[in-house]
N, C-alpha and C positions, 0 to 999 in steps of 0.2 A: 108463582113465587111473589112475594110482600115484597114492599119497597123497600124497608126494612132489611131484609134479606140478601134482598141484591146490593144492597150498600155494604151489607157485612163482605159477602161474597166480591165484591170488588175489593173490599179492601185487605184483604185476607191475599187473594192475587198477587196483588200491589203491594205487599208487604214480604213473598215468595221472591216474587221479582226483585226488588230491593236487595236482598239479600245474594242471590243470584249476580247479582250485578256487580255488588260490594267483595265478594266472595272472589270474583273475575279479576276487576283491578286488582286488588290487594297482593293477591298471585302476581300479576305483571309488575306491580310495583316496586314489591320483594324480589322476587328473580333479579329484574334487571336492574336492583341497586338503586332505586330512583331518589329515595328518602333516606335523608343520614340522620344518623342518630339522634343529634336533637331536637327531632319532628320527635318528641315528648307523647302528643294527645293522637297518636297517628299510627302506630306500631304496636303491636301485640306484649302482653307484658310489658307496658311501660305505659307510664300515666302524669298526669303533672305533678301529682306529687313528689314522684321520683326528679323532676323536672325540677321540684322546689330544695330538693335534698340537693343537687348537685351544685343547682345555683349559690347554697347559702354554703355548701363546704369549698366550694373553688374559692367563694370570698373571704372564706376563712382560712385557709392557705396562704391566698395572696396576703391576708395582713401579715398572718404569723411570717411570710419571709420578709415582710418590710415592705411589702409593693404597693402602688395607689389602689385606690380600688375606687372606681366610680359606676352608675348605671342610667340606666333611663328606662320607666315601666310605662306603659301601656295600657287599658283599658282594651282586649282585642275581643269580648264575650260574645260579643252580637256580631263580631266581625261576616261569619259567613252569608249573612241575610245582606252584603254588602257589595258582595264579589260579582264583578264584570263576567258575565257568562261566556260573553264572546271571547274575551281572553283567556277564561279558564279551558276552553274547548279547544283555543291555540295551543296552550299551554300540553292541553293533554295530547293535541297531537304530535308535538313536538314533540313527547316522550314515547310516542310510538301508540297511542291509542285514535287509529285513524280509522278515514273509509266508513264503514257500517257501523262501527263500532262507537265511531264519535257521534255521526246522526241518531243513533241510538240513544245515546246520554244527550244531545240536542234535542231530541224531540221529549224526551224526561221532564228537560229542565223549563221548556217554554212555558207562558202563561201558569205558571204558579205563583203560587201569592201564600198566604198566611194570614191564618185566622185566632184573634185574638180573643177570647171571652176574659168580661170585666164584670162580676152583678149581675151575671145572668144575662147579660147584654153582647151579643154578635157583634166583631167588627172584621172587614177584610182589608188586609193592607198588600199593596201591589209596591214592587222594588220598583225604585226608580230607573230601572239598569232595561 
C-alpha cells in the first residue's frame, strides 16, 4: 500500500471515529439535559442565526415595552483553539463523562496542533495550553 494510501486510509478512520465519538456525547449530552437552550451553535436544529433572530426580537420587545436595553459583543470565532484541555476534561467529567471515557477524549486531544497553509506555504501552530 502507497503512502499516499495509508494517509487516506488513516484518515478516513479518524474521520469514522470522530463521528462515532461526536455521535456518543451528543446522546449523553441530550438525555441528561446538559446544554440549555441558548447553546445556539451546539444543538441539532438550531444554528446562530436563529441565535441572531432571538437576540435582535427580545431587543425589540424590550424597547417596544419601554425597557433599557444594553449589550456587550464578543469576538469568540477562534475561541475553541483556545480552550484549557485540562479543564475541558474536568468539565466533562463533572458532567458524568469519566474513567475510560474521558482518557479516550484525553488521549484525542493531546499533541495536536493545526496546520495553516498561506501561498502554498506550510505552517504548524501548537496551542499554548
Amino acid at each position: 500500500m502507497g503512502k499516499l494510501q495509508t494517509h487516506l486510509l488513516a484518515y478516513i478512520l479518524l474521520k469514522i471515529f470522530e463521528k462515532i465519538i461526536y455521535r456518543r456525547l451528543y446522546d449523553h449530552i441530550y438525555c441528561n439535559h446538559i446544554l440549555v437552550h441558548e447553546q445556539f451553535g451546539f444543538i441539532n436544529n438550531s444554528s446562530t442565526e436563529i441565535a441572531s433572530y432571538k437576540l435582535i426580537n427580545d431587543i425589540l420587545l424590550s424597547l417596544n415595552n419601554k425597557l433599557w436595553v444594553g449589550g456587550i459583543v464578543c469576538d469568540l470565532q477562534k475561541a475553541f483553539y483556545c480552550i484549557c484541555y485540562n479543564i475541558l476534561l474536568s468539565e466533562m467529567e463533572f458532567y458524568g463523562i469519566s474513567g475510560e471515557r474521558n482518557k479516550l477524549i484525553q488521549s484525542y486531544l493531546n499533541n495536536r496542533y493545526q496546520r495553516v497553509v498561506l501561498n502554498n506555504n506550510s505552517m504548524k501552530y501548537f496551542s499554548k495550553w
